[in-house]
Residue, then its C-alpha position, 0 to 999 in steps of 0.5 A: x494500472x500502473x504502480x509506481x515506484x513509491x507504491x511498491x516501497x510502500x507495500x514493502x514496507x507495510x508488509x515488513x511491517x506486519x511480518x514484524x508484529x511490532x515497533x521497527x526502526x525506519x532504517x531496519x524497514x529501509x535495509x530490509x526491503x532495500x529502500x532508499x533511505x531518505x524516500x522510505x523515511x517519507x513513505x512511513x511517514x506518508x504512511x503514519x499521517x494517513x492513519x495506516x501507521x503508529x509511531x514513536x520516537x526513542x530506542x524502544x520506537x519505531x513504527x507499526x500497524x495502526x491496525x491488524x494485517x488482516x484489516x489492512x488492505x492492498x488498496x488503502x495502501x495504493x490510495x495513500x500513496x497513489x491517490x484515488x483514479x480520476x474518471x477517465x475523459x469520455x470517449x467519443x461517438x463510436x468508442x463510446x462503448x468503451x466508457x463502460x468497460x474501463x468503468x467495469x475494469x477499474x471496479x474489477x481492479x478496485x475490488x481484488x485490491x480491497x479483498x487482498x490484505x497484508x494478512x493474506x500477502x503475508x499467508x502466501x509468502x509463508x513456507x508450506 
């Protein structure tokens, strides 16, 4: 699996986000998870119009979780900002086999990014 860029800002930012438990201004998410400024504008808002975010403008705004950490997971960050994986093209004859294990692998990878939430993200990075 490849992550990109976009999908790492995102998650930054989504973490940050969560540890902050409220309202944060763009530019506190961009300085914070050293995120260019313009792109983290654009992945909030990405971010927002999916339902992942709430918003508001003014001194007292910024952004937010739409929803707990806890119901956030890892996977509905990626798929905003990755979209969803497309079937790969069948392998031919004697590869044929292997239509199954990249099946299997993408569900084994689909599924560990379902479990993990910004929550459990957030429990590990926690000093003991």
């Amino acid at each position: 699996m490849r992550i990109s860029a976009r999908t790492q800002y995102a998650l930054a930012a989504m973490i940050a986000l969560a540890e902050a438990g409220g309202p944060v201004h763009a530019e506190r998410v961009a300085d914070s998870q050293e995120i260019p400024r313009r792109f983290c504008d654009n992945i909030l808002l990405q971010l927002r119009r999916a339902g992942l975010l709430h918003s508001q403008r003014g001194p007292d705004g910024g952004y937010w979780l739409a929803r707990p950490a806890a119901e956030i997971s890892l996977a509905d960050v990626i798929r905003v900002t990755e979209g969803v994986e497309q079937a790969t093209r069948q392998f031919p004859r004697a590869a044929a086999p292997l239509d199954a294990i990249w099946a299997r692998l993408r569900d084994h990878e689909n599924s560990l990014l379902s479990e993990v939430t910004l929550a459990d993200v957030m429990a590990r990075s926690a000093p003991s």
